[in-house]
C-alpha positions in Angstrom: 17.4 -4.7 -25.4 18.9 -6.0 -28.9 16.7 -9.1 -29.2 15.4 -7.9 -32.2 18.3 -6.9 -34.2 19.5 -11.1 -33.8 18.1 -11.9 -36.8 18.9 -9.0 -39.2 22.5 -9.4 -38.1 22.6 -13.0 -38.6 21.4 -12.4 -42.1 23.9 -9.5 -43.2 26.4 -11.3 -42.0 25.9 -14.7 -43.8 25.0 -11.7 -46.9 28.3 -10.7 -46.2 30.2 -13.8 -46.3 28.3 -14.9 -49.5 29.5 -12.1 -51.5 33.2 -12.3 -50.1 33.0 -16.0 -51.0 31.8 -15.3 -54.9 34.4 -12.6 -55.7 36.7 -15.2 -53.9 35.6 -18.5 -56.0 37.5 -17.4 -59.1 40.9 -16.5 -57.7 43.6 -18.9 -57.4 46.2 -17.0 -55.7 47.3 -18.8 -52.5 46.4 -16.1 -50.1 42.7 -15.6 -51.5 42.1 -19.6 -51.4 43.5 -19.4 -47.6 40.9 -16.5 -47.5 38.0 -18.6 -49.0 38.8 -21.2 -46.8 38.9 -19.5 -43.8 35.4 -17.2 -44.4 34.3 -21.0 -45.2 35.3 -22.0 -41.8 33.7 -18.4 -40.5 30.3 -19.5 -42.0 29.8 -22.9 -40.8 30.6 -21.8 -37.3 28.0 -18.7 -37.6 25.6 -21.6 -39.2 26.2 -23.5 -36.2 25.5 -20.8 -33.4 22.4 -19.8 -35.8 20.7 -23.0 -35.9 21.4 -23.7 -31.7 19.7 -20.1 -31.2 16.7 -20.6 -33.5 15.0 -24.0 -31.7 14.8 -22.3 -28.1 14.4 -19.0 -29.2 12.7 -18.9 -32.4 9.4 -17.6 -31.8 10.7 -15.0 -29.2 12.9 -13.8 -32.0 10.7 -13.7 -34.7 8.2 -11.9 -32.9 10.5 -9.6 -31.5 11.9 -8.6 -35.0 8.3 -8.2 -36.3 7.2 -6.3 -33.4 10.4 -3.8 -34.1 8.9 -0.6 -35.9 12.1 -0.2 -37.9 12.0 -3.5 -39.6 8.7 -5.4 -39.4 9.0 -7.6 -41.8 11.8 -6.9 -44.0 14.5 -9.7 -43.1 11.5 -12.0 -44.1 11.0 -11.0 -47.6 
């Protein structure tokens, strides 16, 4: 069962598309704009699936992940 691993990925990969999207924001090449853009797009859509997840399973999710040995409370901090 991966229930608790939900929210650590969630949170490396909106990590993830943060960083890509800062050494991104200062390069005006038309590929790496179309590359912004499109890990933009990537991050919205993530956003989206996130915040459908969290309502109905929140709690189960939350106290899977704290209940995990391996990462109690560290996606938290």
């Amino acid at each position: 069962m991966t229930l608790h691993h939900i929210i650590t990925v969630y949170n490396d990969m909106f990590n993830h598309m943060d960083g890509v999207m800062q050494a991104l924001a200062k390069k005006k090449t038309q590929s790496k704009e179309d590359l912004f853009f499109a890990v933009k797009l990537a991050q919205q859509k993530i956003s989206k699936y996130y915040a459908e997840v969290t309502p109905t399973m929140g709690m189960r999710l939350f106290s899977a992940h704290i209940l995990d040995p391996f990462q109690k409370l560290r996606s938290f901090r």
